[in-house]
C-alpha positions as CSV (number, residue, x, y, z in Angstrom):
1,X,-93.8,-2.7,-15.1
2,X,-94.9,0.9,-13.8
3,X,-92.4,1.0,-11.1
4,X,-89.4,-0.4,-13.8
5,X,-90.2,2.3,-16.2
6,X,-90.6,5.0,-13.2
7,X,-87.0,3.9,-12.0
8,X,-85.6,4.0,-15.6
9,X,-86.9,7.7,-16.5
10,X,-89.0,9.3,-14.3
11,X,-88.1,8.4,-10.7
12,X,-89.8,11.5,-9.2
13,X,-93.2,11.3,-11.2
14,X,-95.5,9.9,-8.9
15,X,-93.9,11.6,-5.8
16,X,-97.1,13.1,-3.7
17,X,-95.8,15.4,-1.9
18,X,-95.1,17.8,-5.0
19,X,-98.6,17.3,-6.3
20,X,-98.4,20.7,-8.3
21,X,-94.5,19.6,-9.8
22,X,-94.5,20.0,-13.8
23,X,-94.4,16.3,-15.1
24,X,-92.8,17.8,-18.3
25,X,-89.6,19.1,-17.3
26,X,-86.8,17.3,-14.3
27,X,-84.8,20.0,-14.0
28,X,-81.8,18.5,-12.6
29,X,-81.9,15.8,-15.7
30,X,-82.3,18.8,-18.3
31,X,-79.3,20.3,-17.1
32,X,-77.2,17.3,-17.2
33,X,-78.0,16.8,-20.5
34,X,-77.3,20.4,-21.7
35,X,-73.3,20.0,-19.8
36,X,-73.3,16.7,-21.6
37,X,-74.7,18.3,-25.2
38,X,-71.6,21.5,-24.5
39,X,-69.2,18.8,-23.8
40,X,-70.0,16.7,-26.8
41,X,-68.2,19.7,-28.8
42,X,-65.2,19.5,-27.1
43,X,-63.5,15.8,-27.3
44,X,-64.6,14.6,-24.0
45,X,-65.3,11.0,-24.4
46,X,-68.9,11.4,-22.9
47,X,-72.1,8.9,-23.1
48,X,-75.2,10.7,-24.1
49,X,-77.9,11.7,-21.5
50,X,-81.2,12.4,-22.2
51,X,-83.1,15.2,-20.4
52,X,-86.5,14.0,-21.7
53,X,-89.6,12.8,-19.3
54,X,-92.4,10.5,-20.1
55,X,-94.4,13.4,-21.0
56,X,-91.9,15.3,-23.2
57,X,-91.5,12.0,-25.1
58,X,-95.1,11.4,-25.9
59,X,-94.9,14.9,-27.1
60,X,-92.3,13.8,-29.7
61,X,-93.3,10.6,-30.8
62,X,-97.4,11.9,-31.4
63,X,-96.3,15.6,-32.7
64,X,-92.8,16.0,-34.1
65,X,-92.0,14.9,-37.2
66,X,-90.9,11.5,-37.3
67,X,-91.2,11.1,-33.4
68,X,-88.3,12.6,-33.2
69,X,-86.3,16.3,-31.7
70,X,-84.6,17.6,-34.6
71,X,-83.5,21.1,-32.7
72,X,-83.3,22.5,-29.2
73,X,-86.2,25.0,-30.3
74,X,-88.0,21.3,-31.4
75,X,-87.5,20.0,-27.9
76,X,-88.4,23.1,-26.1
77,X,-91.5,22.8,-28.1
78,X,-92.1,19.5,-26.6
79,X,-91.9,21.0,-23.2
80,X,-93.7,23.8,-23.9
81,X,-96.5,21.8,-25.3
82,X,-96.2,18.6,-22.6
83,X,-96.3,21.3,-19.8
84,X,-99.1,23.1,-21.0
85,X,-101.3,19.7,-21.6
86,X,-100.4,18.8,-17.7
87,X,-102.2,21.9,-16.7
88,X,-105.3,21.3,-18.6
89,X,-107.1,20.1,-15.4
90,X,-106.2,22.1,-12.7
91,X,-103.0,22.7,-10.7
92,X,-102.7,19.0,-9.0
93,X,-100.9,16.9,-11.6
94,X,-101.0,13.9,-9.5
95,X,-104.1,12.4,-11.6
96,X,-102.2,13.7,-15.2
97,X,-99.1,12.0,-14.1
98,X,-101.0,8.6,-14.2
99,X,-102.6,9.4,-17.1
100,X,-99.0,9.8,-19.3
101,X,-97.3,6.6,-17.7
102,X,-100.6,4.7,-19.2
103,X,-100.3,6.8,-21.9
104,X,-96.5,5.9,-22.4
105,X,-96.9,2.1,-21.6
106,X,-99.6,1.7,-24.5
107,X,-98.4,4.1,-27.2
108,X,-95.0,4.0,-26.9
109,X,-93.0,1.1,-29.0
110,X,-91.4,-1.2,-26.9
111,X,-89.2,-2.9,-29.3
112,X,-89.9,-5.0,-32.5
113,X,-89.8,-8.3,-33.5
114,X,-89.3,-10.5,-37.0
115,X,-92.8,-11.2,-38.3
116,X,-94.7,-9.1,-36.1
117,X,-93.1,-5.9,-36.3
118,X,-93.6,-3.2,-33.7
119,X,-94.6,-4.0,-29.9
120,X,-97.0,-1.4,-28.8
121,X,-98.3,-1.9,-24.9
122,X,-98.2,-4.9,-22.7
123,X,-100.4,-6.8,-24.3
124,X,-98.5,-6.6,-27.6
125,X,-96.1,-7.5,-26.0
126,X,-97.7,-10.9,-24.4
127,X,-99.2,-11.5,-27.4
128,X,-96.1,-11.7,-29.6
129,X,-93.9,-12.8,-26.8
130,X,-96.3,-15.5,-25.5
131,X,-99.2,-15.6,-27.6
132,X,-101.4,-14.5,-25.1
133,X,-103.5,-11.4,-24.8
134,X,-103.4,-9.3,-21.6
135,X,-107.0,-9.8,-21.5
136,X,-108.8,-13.2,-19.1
């Protein structure tokens, strides 16, 4: 599952030899979405990208109102905040890295379903799915 949602939006967070690289901001990613956001004025038929990591998106979904970024200075805010929280301990992010993607995996909703409502972590997710807890 870690290695799924790494390749879906954050392929470069557990790479080791950056161990000081800000897990809040992909730089390469942000600027793709800022081109895309210009472009989406003029009528360029464009999907949208998102230039938000894991960390940035915990950000949203515990502190901005209604999990969600209502304005660039709202998602800079994020960033501001997400990088600030990955510097708490030290200069090696490598450990705080971990930390969001557990973070993410048991916070985040994962989707919803009829009669149980929102999935929250794997073992929501088992549980409605399956029945089963993640627990033996």
């Amino acid at each position: 599952m870690v290695q799924t949602l790494l390749f879906i939006e954050n392929r470069e967070l557990f790479d080791a030899r950056y161990p000081y690289r800000n897990p809040a901001v992909e730089w390469d990613r942000f600027g793709l979405a800022v081109v895309h956001t210009l472009l989406r004025v003029l009528p360029f038929p464009l999907s949208r990208s998102g230039g938000s990591t894991l960390a940035t998106q915990l950000e949203k979904f515990r502190h901005s109102p209604e999990g969600r970024t209502g304005s660039i200075v709202e998602k800079f805010r994020q960033m501001g905040s997400a990088s600030l929280r990955a510097y708490l301990d030290g200069p090696n992010t490598l450990p705080t890295r971990r930390e969001i993607v557990l973070a993410y995996l048991n916070a985040v909703p994962l989707g919803a379903t009829p009669g149980y409502g929102e999935v929250h972590s794997l073992g929501d997710g088992l549980w409605d799915g399956m029945g089963r807890s993640s627990r033996r």
